[in-house]
C-alpha positions, 0 to 999 in steps of 0.5 A: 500500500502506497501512503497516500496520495501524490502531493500535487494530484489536486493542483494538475491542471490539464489545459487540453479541450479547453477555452482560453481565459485570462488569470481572473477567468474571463474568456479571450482571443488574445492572438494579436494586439488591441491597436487604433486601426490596422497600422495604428499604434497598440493601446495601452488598454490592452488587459489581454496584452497587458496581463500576459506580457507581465506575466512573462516578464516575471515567469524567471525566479532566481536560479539555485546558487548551487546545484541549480541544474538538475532532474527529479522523478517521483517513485516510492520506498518500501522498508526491508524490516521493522527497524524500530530497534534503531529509529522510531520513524514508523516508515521504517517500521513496516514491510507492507507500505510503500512511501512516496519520495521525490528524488532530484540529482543536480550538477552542483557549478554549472547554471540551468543550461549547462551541460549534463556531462560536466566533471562535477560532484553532484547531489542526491536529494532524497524527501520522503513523504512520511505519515509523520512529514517530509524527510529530506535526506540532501546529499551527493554522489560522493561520499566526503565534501570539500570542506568541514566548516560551513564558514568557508563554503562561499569562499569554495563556490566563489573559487569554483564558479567562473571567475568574476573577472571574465565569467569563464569557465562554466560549470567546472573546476578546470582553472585556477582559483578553484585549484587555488582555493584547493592547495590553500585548503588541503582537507579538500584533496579527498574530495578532490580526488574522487571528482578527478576519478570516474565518481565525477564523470557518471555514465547515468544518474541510474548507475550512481550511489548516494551518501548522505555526507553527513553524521547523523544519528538515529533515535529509537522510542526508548531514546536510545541513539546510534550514529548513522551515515546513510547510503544509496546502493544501485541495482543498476551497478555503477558505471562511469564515462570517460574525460573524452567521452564526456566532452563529446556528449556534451556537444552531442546531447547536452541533456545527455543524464536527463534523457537518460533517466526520463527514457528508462522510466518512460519505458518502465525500466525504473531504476532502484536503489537501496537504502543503507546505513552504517551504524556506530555505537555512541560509545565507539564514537572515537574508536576510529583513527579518523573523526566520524563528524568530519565530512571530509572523512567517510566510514570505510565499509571494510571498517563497518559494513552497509545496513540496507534497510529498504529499497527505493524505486524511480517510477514516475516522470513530472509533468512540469518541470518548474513546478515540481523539480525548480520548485522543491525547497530541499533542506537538511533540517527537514526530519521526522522523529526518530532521526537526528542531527550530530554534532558535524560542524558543516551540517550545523552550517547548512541548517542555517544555511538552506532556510535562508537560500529558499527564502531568497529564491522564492520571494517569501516565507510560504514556499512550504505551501507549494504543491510539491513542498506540501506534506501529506498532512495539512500542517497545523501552527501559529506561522501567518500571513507572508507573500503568496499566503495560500491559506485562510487560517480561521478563527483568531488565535495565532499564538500559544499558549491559548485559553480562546482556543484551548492551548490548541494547536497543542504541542506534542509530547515526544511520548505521544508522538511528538519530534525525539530530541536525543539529550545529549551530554554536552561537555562542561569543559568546552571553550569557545574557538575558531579552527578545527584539531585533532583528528580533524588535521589528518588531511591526506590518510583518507585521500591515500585510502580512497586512491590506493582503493582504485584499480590500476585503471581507474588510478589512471583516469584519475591521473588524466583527470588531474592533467586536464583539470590542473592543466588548464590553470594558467598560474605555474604556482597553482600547479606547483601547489597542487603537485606538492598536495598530491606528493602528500597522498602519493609519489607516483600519482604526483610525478605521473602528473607533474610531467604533464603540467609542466611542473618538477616532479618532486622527491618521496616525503611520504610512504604510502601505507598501501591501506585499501577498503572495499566499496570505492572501486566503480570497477569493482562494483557489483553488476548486473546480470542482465542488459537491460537498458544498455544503449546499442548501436547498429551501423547500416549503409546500402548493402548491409545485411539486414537478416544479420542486422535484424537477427542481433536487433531483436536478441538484443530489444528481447534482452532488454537493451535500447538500440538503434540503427544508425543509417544514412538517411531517417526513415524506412531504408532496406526494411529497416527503421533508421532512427538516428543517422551518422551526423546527428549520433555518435557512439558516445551516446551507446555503450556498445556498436555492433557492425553487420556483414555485408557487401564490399559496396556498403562498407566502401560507403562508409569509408569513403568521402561524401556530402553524408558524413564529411568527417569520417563519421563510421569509422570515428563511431568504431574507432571512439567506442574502442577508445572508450572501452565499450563492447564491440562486434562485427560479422563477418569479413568485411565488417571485421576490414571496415573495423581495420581500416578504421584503427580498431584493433582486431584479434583472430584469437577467441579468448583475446577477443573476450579479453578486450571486448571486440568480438568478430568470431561468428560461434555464439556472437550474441552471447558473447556480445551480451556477456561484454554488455554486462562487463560495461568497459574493457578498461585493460584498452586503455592506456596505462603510464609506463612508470604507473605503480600497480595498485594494490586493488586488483580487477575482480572480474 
């Protein structure tokens, strides 16, 4: 049973079959202007001119500061188990109910029309509409943040946005002031060094985990607390792009992350994810070698495992984007009993800090009342009056205590309902002080951690990452900076970098503990046994073999899998629906190509000059799909020539062909096909330095 009903059923408007009327309901005809004559001048008496053009002029609201390009979708949540023993929230108390949640994911720099594909940390905001009120869980999908005192948060976006000067870069951190702001704070190197690597770079918002960042803690009828950190784990596996690949997307599909998740719900493959969390006892507070308040910092899940307490499922688009994905007002200090806040300086910070960003962004006071930002019950307090008051309050008590009205609305009692305030023994011994001690000064142990868990592979992309990113400032000091940062992490990753910056390659100052903990490799992530969802393309010309074509079609759509074929023209061509041709597609939009037999004639079309394709567009398909690590197949000779002759490698050994993910063998090609599908990426293509250290996280596949 799902709890009731969708926030904002009874305020849809369908405006199909309808009358057009102005805002104060009088029916118009408001096509063209009110003028004095068929040349004459518009009149200023014009109400229909009037009302819509003013309407128009204030339609725009002040933009998110941060995060302020984003996508939502609607779906439900269900508990695994009665977890009353760890948190009175009753949604977490029953197995038979279903709770309806709004989740938006957001690049966190850019504007509104910035590209999805940007290297970003990206949010995760969660709010559960509970019987109790709305939860917002707001996260990212990074585990720490950059900074662990809310002081310096402007100070990091103004580093981050583009710089006032010029207003350049948009949406990213490649330039200098935002590497300035890092070498001047090194508690962001671990953060820093989870968006240089494939978590900042998702292939789908599908295929990301969420973390709440944060410490928080949960609080149980009898009042007995645990610290938690929250988590979301997909079903759908994780995946990441690669710094080429990402680029290219954005100038071929710039919605690429939105499109992606509003296809697979439009099609009913809804994406799930499970609600985890990690549990600490109070009294293990400070068994760790790292501080469980600082943001910086996680919980290594070798240290303490994942709880998953439920699962969410994805399953509803909106129906306007700027009612309900602008709309929503996410903030931190939206709870319910059972769960609380610890004592995590930057969470205290954004408790203040999101009231006062809604505030501003939506012009007032009442924004609760907005249709997605509403309850599931109608909210009951002394708070009156505002900008845009949707209520009429009756009655005319609007204070408390009362005796006109009984002492009503009455508070309420944590034994009788009421928000558990967990009582919380605060030290007698603790003075006022600026600056942050202890463990919190360990800055680089955790970034260590982080990099030494990454595969050979993935260190690999987090070290051409940090090329293209550091690179791009163009203060030899800022790059002569952050080489000195990374040398605290590691030797080899700092050298490995500085040739390429331009930059000393600096000496050895610390030896690397070689620690590593579960959990922090994409590579090695779970995956799924299935296809579903994967994006496929099918290359045809004139002269294709079509049975072949259509025989690895219908295989791949009967396992689930989106594909295309990519043609000439759009349209009916040789019995088969082209829908995306060579010049408005490219494989950065697939994870996968496959190339049919056929005759010499059709492949010599697709390599040959024409007004179609004028830069070598199939064979650039091909040859970026290998670059980029995603699965390949092609049947028979010729397809297997087109492949050569387009710089991809080919292998005439079978076991080579699994190996490194180009299939041309005609045994069980479809299997074969599928099985490098569910791999994702053959990462043992891509390039590794000849002086890279190997990690100490192997493959597991």
């Amino acid at each position: 049973m799902v709890l009731g009903d969708k926030v904002t059923n009874e305020f849809s408007i369908s405006d199909a079959g309808t009358q057009e009327t102005t805002q104060f309901g009088t029916k118009i005809n408001n096509t063209d202007s009110l003028t004095a004559g068929p040349r004459g001048p518009t009149l200023l008496e014009d109400f229909m001119l009037r009302e819509k053009i003013m309407h128009f002029d204030h339609e725009r609201i002040p933009e998110r500061a941060v995060h302020a390009r984003g996508i939502g979708a609607y779906g439900t949540f269900q508990s695994y188990d009665d977890w009353s023993n760890l948190t009175a929230a009753k949604f977490l108390q029953s197995t038979s109910e279903k709770t309806r949640v709004f989740v938006r994911f957001s690049t966190v720099l850019g504007s509104r029309g910035s590209p999805d594909t940007v290297r970003d940390v990206r949010g995760f905001a969660t709010r559960f509409y509970t019987e109790e009120g709305n939860w917002d869980l707001v996260g990212n999908i990074v585990a720490p943040f950059f900074i662990n005192d809310a002081i310096k948060f402007p100070d990091l976006i103004h580093a981050g946005k583009p710089e006032p000067d010029k207003e350049v870069p948009q949406a990213g951190t490649a330039h200098s002031t935002a590497y300035d702001f890092f070498s001047q704070h090194t508690e962001t190197i671990h953060t820093v060094l989870w968006a240089l690597s494939g978590r900042g770079i998702p292939r789908s918002f599908r295929q990301v985990e969420g973390f709440g960042v944060h410490t928080f803690r949960l609080v149980n009828e009898k009042g007995e607390s645990v610290f938690a950190k929250f988590h979301w784990k997909p079903l759908q596996g994780l995946s990441n792009l690669v710094w080429d690949e990402a680029q290219k997307i954005a100038g071929k599909d710039i919605d690429f992350h939105r499109n992606d998740l509003y296809t697979a719900i439009e099609k009913g493959d809804y994406p799930k994810y499970e609600l985890g969390v990690q549990l600490v006892k109070e009294e293990d507070e400070d068994s760790f070698d790292f501080d469980i308040l600082d943001p910086t910092k996680l919980i290594p899940e070798s240290l303490v495992p994942v709880t998953k307490l439920g699962i969410m499922e994805l399953n509803e688009n909106v129906e306007n984007y700027f009612a309900e994905t602008e709309q929503i007002t996410f903030h931190p200090g939206h709870i319910i009993r059972g769960i609380g806040f610890s004592d995590d300086p930057l969470l205290q910070g954004r408790l203040f800090s999101y009231t006062d960003t809604q505030l501003n962004r939506m012009g007032g006071a009442n924004y609760m009342q907005l249709p997605i930002n509403r309850p599931l019950h109608r909210p009951h307090n002394n708070q009156r009056d505002g900008f845009m008051q949707f209520n009429i309050h009756k009655g005319r008590v609007a204070y408390y205590p009362n005796a006109l009205q009984s002492n009503t609305p009455s508070v309420v009692s944590p034994k009788d309902g009421g928000y558990i305030e967990y009582p919380e023994k605060m030290s007698k011994d603790a003075t006022k002080q600026r600056g942050k001690h202890g463990k919190f000064n360990d800055h680089f142990s955790q970034a260590q951690l982080f990099y030494n868990s990454l595969t050979t592979a993935e260190q690999q992309q987090l070290v051409n990452g940090a090329r293209f990113e550091i690179g791009k400032c163009e203060s030899l000091m800022v790059r002569e900076n952050m080489v000195t940062i990374l040398n605290q992490v590691d030797n080899n990753l700092a050298r490995r970098v500085a040739r390429a910056i331009g930059v000393k390659a600096p000496e050895k100052v610390v030896e690397n503990s070689l620690k590593t903990s579960e959990g922090l490799s994409i590579e090695n992530f779970k995956k799924p046994d299935h296809i579903k969802t994967k994006k496929v393309a099918i290359l045809t010309a004139p002269g294709i073999d079509t049975t072949d074509a259509k025989r690895i079609h219908d295989y791949l759509e009967k396992n689930g899998a989106y594909v295309d074929y990519i043609g000439f023209h759009l349209g009916d061509d040789m019995g088969l629906s082209i829908n995306q041709t060579y010049t408005t597609s490219s494989s950065v939009l697939y994870d996968a190509v496959y190339v049919p037999s056929g005759s010499p004639e059709a492949f010599g079309n697709l390599t040959s000059a024409n007004a179609d394709f004028l830069y070598d567009e199939p064979s650039v398909f091909v040859l970026d799909a290998y670059r980029h690590g995603k699965p390949i197949a092609a049947s028979g000779k010729e397809a297997y020539q087109f492949l050569k002759e387009s710089r991809v490698p080919v292998y005439s050994d079978v076991n080579d062909q699994e190996k490194f993910g180009v299939l041309t063998t005609e045994n069980d090609i479809e299997s074969k096909f599928k099985s490098a599908l569910i791999k994702q990426r053959f990462w043992n293509r891509l390039p590794i330095d000849p002086d890279a250290n190997p990690s100490p996280t192997k493959n597991i596949d």
